[in-house]
NUFI-246449 format. One line per field, with one value per atom (N, C-alpha, C, CB): residue number from 1; residue in three letters; atom name; y, z, x. Coordinates in steps of 0.02 Angstrom, whole numbers, plus 50000, padded with zeros to 5 digits. Each point is the difference from the previous one (the first is absolute). Glycine has a CB too. Layout:
seq <- c(NUM, ...)
type <- c(ALA, ...)
atom <- c(CA, ...)
yy <- c(Y, ...)
zz <- c(Z, ...)
xx <- c(X, ...)
REM end
This chain:
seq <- c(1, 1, 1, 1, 2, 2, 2, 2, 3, 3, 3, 3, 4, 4, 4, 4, 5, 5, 5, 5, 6, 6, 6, 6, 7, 7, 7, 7, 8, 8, 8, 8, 9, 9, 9, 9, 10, 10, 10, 10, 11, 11, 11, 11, 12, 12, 12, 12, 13, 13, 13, 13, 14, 14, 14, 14, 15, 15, 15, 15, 16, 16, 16, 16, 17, 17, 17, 17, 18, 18, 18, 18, 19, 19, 19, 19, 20, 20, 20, 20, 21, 21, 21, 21, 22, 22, 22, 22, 23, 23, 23, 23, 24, 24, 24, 24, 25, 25, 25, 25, 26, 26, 26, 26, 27, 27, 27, 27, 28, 28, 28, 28, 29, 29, 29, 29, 30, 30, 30, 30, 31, 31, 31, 31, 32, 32, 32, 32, 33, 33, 33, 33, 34, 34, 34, 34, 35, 35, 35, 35, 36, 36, 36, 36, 37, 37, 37, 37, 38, 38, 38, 38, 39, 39, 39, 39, 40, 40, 40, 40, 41, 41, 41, 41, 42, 42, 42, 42, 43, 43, 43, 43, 44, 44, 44, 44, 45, 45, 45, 45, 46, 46, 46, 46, 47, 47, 47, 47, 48, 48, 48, 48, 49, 49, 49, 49, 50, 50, 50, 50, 51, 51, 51, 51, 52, 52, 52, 52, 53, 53, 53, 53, 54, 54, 54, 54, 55, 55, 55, 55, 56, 56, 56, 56, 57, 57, 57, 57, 58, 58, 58, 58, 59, 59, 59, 59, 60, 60, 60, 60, 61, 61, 61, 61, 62, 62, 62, 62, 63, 63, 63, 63, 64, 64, 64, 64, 65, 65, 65, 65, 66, 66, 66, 66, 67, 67, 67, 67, 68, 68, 68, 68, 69, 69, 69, 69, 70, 70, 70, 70, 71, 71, 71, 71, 72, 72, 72, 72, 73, 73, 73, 73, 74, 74, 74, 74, 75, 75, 75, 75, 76, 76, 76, 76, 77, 77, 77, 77)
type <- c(UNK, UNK, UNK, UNK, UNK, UNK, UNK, UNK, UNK, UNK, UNK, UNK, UNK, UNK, UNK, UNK, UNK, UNK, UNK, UNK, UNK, UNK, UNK, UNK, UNK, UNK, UNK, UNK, UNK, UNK, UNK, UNK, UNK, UNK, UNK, UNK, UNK, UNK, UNK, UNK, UNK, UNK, UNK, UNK, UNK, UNK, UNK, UNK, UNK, UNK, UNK, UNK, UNK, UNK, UNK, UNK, UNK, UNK, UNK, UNK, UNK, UNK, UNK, UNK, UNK, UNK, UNK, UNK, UNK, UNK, UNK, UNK, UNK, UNK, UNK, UNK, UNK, UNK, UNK, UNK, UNK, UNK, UNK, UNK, UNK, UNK, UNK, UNK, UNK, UNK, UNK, UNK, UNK, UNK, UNK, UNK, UNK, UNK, UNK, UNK, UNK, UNK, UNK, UNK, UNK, UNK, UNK, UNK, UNK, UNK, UNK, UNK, UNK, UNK, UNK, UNK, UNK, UNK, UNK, UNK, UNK, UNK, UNK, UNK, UNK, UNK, UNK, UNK, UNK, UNK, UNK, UNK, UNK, UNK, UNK, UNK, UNK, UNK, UNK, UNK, UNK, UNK, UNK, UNK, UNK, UNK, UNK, UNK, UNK, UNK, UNK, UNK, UNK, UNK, UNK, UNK, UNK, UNK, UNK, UNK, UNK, UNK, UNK, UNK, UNK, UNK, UNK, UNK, UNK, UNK, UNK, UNK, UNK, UNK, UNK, UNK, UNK, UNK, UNK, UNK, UNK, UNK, UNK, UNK, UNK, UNK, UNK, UNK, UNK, UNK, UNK, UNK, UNK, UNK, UNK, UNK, UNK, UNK, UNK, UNK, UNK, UNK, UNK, UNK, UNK, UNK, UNK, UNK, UNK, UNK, UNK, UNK, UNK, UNK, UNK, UNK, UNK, UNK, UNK, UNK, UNK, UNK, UNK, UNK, UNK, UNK, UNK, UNK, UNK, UNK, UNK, UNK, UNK, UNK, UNK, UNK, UNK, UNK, UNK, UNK, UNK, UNK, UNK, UNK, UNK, UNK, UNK, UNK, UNK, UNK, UNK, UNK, UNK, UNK, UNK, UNK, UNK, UNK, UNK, UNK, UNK, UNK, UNK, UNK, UNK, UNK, UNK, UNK, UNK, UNK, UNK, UNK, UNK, UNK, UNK, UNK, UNK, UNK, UNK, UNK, UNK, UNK, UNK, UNK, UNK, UNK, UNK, UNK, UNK, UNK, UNK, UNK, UNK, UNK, UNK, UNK, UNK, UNK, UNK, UNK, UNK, UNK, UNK, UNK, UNK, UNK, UNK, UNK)
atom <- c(N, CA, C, CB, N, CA, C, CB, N, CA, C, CB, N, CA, C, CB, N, CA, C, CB, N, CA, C, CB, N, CA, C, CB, N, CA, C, CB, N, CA, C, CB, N, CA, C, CB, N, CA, C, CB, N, CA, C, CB, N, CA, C, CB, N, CA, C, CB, N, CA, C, CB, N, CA, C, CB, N, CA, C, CB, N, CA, C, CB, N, CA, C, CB, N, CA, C, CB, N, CA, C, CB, N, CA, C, CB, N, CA, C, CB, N, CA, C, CB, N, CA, C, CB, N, CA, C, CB, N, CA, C, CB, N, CA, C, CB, N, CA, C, CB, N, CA, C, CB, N, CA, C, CB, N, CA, C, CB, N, CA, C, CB, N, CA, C, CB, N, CA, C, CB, N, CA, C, CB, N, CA, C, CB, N, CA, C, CB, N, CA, C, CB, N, CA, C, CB, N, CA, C, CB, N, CA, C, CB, N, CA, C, CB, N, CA, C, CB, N, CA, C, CB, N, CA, C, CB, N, CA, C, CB, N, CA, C, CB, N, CA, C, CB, N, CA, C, CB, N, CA, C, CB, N, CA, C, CB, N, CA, C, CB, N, CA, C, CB, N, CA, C, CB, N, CA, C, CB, N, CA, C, CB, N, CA, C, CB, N, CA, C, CB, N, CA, C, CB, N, CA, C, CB, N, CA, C, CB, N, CA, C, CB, N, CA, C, CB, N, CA, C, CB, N, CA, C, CB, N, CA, C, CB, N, CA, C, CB, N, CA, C, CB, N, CA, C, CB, N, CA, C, CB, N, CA, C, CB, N, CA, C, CB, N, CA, C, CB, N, CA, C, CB, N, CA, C, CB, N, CA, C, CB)
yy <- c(41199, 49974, 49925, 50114, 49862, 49944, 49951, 50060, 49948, 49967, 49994, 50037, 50025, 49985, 49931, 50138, 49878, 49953, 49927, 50099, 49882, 49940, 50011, 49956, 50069, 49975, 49981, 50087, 49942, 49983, 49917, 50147, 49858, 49942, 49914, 50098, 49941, 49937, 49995, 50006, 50025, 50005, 49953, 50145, 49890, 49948, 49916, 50112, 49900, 49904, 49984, 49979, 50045, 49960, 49972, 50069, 49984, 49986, 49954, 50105, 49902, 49959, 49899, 50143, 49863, 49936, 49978, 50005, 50048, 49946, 49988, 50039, 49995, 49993, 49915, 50188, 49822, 49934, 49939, 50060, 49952, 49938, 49998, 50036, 50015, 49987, 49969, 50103, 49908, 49975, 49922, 50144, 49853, 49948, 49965, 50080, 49878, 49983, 49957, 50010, 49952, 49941, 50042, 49893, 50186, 50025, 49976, 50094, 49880, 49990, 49945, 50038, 49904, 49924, 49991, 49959, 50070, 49985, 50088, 49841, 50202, 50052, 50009, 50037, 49914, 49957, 50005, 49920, 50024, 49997, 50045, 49927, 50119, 50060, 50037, 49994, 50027, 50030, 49966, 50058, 49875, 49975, 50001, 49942, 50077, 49979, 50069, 49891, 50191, 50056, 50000, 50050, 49924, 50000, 49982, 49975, 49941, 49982, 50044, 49884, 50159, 50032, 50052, 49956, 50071, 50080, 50050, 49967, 50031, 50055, 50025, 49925, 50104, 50022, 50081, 49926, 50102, 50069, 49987, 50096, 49863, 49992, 49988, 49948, 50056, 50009, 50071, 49885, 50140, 50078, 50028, 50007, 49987, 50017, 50010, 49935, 50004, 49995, 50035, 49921, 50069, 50048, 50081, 49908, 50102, 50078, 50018, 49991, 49971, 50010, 50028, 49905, 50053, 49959, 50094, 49776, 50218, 50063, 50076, 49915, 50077, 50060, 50017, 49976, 49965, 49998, 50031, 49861, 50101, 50024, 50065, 49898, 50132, 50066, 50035, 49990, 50014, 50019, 50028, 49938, 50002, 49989, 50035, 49896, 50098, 50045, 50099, 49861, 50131, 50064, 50024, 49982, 50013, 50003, 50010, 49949, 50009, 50008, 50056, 49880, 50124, 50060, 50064, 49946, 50067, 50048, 50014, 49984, 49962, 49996, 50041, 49874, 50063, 50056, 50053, 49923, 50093, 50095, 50041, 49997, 49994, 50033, 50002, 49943, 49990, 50002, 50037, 49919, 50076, 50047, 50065, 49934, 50098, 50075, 50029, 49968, 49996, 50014, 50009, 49936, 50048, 50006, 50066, 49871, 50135, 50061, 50068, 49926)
zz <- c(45439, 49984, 50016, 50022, 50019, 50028, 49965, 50112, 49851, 49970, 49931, 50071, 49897, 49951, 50006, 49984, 50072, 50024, 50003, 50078, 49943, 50009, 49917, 50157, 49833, 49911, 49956, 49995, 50022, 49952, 50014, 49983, 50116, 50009, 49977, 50092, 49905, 50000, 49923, 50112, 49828, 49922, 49997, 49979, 50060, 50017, 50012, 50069, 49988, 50012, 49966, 50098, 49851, 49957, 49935, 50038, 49954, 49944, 50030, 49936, 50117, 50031, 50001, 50092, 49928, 49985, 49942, 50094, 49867, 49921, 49966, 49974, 50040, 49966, 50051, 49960, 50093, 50020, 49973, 50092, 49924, 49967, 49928, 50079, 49899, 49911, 49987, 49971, 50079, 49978, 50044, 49981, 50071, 50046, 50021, 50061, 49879, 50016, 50080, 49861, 50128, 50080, 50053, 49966, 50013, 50081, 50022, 49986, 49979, 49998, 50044, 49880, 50106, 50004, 50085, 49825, 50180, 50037, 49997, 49958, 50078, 50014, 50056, 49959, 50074, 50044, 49970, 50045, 49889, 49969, 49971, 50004, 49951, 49974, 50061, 49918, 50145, 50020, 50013, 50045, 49985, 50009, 49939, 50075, 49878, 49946, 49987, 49946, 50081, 49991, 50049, 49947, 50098, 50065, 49994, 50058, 49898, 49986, 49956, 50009, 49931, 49963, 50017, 49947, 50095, 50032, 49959, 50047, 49912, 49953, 50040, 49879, 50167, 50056, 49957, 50162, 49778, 50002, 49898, 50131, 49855, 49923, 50006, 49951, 50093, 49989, 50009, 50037, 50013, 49999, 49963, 50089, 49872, 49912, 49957, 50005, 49981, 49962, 50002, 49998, 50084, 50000, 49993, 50067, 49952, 49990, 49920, 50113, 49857, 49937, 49950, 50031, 50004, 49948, 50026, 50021, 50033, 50048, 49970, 50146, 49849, 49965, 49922, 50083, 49876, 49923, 50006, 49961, 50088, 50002, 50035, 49976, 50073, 50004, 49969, 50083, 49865, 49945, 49949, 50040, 49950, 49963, 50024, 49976, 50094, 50032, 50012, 50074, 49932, 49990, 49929, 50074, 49881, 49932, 49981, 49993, 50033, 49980, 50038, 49974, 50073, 50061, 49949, 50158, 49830, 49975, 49917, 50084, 49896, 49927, 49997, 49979, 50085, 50019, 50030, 50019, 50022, 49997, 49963, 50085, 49871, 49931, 49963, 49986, 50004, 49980, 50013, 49992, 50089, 50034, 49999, 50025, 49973, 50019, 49915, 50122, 49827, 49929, 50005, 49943, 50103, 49990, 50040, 49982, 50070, 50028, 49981, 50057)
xx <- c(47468, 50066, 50005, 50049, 49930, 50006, 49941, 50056, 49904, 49960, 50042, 49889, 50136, 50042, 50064, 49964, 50068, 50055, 49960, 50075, 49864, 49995, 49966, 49994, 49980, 49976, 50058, 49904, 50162, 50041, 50038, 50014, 49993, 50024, 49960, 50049, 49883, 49961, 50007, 49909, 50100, 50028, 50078, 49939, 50099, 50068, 49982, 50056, 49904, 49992, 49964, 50009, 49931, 49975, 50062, 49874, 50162, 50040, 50043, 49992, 50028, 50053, 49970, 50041, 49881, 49980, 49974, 49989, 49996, 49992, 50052, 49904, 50143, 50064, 50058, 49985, 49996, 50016, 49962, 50032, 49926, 49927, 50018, 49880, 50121, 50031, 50064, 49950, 50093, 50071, 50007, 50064, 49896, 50038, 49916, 50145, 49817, 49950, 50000, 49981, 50072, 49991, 50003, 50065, 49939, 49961, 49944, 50035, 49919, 49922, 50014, 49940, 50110, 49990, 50050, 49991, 50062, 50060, 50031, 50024, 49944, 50048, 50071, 49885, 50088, 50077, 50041, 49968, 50036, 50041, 50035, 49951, 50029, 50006, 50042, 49884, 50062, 50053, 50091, 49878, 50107, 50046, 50080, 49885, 50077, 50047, 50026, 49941, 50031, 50026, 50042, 49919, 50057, 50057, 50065, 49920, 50069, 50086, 50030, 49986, 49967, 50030, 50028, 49945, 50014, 50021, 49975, 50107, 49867, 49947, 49926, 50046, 49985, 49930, 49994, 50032, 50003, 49970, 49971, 50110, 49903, 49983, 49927, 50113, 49845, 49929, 49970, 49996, 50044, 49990, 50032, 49979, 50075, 50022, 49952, 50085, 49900, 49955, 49949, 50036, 49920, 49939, 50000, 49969, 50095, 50027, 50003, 50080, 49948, 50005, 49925, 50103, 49868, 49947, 49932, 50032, 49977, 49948, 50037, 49979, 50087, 50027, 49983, 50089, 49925, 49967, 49903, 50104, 49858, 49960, 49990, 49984, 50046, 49980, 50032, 49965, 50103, 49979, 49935, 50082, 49907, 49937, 49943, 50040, 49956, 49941, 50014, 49976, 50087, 50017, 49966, 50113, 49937, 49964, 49944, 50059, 49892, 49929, 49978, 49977, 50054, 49958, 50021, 50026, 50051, 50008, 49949, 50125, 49867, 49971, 49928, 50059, 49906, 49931, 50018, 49926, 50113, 49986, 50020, 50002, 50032, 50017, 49920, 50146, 49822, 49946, 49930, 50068, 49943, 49980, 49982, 50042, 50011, 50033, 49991, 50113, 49875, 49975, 49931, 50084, 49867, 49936, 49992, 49967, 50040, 49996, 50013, 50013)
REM end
């Protein structure tokens, strides 16, 4: 169970950092800044929105396929 829990968390932070790096390149250059500038905004949960969003569409998607192959599956047998 607990290998599952960190496999999925470590799926979360990857999505969580390409999707920053994709949207907010000057993390690379000045992440100070960046943070500094969520701070005045106060948008501390629109990155975990996003990454929630984005991890839900895909396990979707992974659901799906799981169910697809064992349908596929369960036909050969």
């Amino acid at each position: 169970m607990m290998n599952k829990i960190t496999k999925e968390l470590l799926y979360f932070v990857s999505i969580l950092s390409v999707l920053a790096l994709v949207q907010h390149s000057d993390l690379l250059t000045s992440p100070i800044e960046r943070f500094d500038r969520m701070v005045e905004a106060q948008n501390y949960l629109h990155p975990v929105l996003w990454t929630f969003s984005v991890y839900a569409l895909l396990g979707v998607i992974r659901l799906l396929l799981n169910y697809i192959l064992y349908l596929k599956n369960k036909g050969k047998k």
